[in-house]
C-alpha positions as CSV (number, residue, x, y, z in Angstrom):
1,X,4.9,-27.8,8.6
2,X,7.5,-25.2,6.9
3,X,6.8,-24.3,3.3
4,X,9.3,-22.8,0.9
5,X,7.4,-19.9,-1.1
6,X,8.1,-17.2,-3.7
7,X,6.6,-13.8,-3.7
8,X,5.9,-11.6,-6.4
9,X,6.5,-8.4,-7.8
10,X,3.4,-5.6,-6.4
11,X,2.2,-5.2,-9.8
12,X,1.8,-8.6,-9.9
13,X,0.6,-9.2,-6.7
14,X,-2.2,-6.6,-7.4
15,X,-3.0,-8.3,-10.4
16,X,-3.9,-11.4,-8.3
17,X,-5.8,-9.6,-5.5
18,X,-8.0,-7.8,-7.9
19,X,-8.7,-12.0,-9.2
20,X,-9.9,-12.7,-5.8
21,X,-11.6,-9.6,-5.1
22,X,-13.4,-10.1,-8.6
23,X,-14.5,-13.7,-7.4
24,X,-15.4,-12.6,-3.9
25,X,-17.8,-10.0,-5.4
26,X,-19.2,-12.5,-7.3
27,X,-20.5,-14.7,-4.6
28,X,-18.0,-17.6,-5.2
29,X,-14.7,-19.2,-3.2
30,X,-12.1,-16.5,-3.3
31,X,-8.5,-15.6,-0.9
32,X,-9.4,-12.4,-0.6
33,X,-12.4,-13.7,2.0
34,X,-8.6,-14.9,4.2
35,X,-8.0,-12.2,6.4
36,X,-4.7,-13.6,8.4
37,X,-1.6,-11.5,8.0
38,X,0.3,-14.0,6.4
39,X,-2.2,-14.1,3.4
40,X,-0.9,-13.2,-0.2
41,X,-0.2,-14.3,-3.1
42,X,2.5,-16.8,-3.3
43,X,4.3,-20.0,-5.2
44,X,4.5,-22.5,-2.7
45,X,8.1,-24.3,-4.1
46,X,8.1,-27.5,-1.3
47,X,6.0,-28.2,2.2
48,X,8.0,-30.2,4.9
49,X,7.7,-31.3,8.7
50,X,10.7,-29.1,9.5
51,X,14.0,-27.4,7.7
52,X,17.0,-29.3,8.4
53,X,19.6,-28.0,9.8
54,X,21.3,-25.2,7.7
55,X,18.5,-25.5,5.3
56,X,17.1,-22.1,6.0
57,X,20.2,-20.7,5.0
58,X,21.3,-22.7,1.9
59,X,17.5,-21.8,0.7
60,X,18.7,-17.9,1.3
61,X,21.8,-18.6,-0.9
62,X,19.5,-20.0,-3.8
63,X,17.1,-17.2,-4.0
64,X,19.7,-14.6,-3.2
65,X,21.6,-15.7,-6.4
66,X,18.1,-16.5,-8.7
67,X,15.9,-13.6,-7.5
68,X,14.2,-11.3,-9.1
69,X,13.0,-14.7,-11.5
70,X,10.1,-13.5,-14.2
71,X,6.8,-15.3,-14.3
72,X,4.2,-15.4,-16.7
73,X,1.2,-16.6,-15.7
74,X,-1.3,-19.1,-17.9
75,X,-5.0,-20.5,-18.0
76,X,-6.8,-20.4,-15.1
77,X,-8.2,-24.4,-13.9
78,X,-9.6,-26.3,-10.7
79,X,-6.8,-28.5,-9.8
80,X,-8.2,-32.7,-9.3
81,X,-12.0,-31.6,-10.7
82,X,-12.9,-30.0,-7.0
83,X,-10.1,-28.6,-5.2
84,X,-8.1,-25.2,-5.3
85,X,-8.8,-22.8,-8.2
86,X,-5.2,-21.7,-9.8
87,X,-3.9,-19.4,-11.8
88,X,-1.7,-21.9,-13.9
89,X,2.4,-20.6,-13.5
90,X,4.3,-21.2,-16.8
91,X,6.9,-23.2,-16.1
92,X,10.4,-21.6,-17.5
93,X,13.8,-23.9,-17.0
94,X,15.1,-21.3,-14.5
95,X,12.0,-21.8,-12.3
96,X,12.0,-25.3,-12.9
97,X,15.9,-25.6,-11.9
98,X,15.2,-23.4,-8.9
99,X,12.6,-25.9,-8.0
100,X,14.6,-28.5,-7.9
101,X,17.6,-26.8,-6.2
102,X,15.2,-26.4,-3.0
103,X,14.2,-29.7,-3.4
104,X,18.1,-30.8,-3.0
105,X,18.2,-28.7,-0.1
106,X,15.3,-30.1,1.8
107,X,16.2,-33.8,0.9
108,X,17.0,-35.0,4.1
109,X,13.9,-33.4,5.6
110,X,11.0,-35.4,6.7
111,X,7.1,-35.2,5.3
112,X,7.5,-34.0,1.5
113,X,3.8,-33.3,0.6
114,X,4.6,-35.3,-2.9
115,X,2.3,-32.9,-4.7
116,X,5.5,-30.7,-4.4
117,X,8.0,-33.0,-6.0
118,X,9.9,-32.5,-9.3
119,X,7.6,-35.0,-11.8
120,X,4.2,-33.7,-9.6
121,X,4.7,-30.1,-8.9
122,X,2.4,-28.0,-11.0
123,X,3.5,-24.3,-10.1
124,X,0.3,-22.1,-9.4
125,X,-1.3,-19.0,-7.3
126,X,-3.8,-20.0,-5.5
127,X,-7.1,-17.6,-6.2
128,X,-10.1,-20.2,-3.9
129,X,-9.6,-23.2,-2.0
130,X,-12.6,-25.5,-2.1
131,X,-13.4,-24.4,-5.7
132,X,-16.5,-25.7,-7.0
133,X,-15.1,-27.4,-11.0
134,X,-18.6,-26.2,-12.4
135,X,-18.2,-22.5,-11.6
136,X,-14.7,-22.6,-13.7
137,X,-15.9,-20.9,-16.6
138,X,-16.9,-18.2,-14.7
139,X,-14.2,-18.0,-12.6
140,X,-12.1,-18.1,-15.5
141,X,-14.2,-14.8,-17.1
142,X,-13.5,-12.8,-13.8
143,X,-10.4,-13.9,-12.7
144,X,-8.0,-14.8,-15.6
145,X,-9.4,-12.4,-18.3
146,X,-5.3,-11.7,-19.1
147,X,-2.3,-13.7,-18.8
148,X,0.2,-11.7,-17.0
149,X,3.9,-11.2,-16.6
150,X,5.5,-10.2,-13.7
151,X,8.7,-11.5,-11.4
152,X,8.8,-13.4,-8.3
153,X,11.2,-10.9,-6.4
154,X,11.2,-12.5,-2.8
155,X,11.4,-15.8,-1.2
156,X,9.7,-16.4,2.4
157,X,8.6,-19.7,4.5
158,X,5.5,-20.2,6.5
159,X,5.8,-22.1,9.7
160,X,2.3,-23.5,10.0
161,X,2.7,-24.0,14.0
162,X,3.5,-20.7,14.6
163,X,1.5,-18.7,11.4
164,X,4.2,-16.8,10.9
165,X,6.6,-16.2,7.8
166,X,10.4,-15.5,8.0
167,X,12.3,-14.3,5.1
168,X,14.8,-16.4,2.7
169,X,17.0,-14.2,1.4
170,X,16.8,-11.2,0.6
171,X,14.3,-8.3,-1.0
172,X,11.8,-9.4,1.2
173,X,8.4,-7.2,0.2
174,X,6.0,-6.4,3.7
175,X,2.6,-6.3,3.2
């Protein structure tokens, strides 16, 4: 599995850490209990079996030209009743026609997760996986107390048989 994902800004980033740190002290489903490298928070723009070829590189193109992009984040929900708890991403036409640019790119690769489709895709952060729908009004009162801006400044893509990123583009932040 690759997946195509935008990073944000450090303020922003630290605004979503402190979310999961706020739900991990409070006993429930939180990222910040994910200790592998690779973890932070991200968009995840498309999930595939594999880039095609010169795919990596066209996806470099798009976010060299549409990067920095600003975000502003929404309510906080449970996506499907018990799955991942989100911080909702409000959906601007510049991220929505950056969405579907990578999309184009990846069209002749194989295993779209169709959650990730233009018509399906709801842009998010993840804050828990696993979440629990009837703790969401408390996760809502420690995690998304505010509904902040910021910019997605970076692109990366996570290679789920290896658990490694590589860059796309560039202004790629370490962490």
């Amino acid at each position: 599995m690759r997946t195509v994902e935008l990073l944000c800004s450090p303020a922003l980033e630290e605004t979503v850490r402190a979310a999961w740190d706020r739900l991990a002290v409070a006993g429930l489903p939180s990222l910040a209990r994910n200790t592998h490298p690779t973890n932070r928070p991200h968009l995840t723009m498309a999930s595939v079996e594999g880039f095609p070829p010169g795919a990596a590189a066209r996806l470099a193109d798009l976010f060299d030209d549409a990067l920095p992009l600003a975000v502003h984040l929404d309510r906080v929900e449970v996506l499907d009743g018990s799955a991942p708890l989100v911080w909702l991403v409000r959906p601007t036409s510049e991220l929505t026609r950056l969405h579907e640019a990578v999309t184009d790119v990846l069209a002749g690769a194989a295993g779209h997760h169709p959650w990730h489709l233009p018509g399906r895709w709801i842009p998010h952060l993840s804050l828990a996986l696993r979440f629990r729908d009837h703790d969401r009004r408390l996760a809502r009162a420690l995690a998304g107390v505010d509904r902040p801006s910021g910019q997605f400044v970076a692109a990366r893509s996570y290679d789920g048989d290896t658990r490694t990123v590589s860059q796309l583009g560039k202004g790629f932040p370490g962490r």
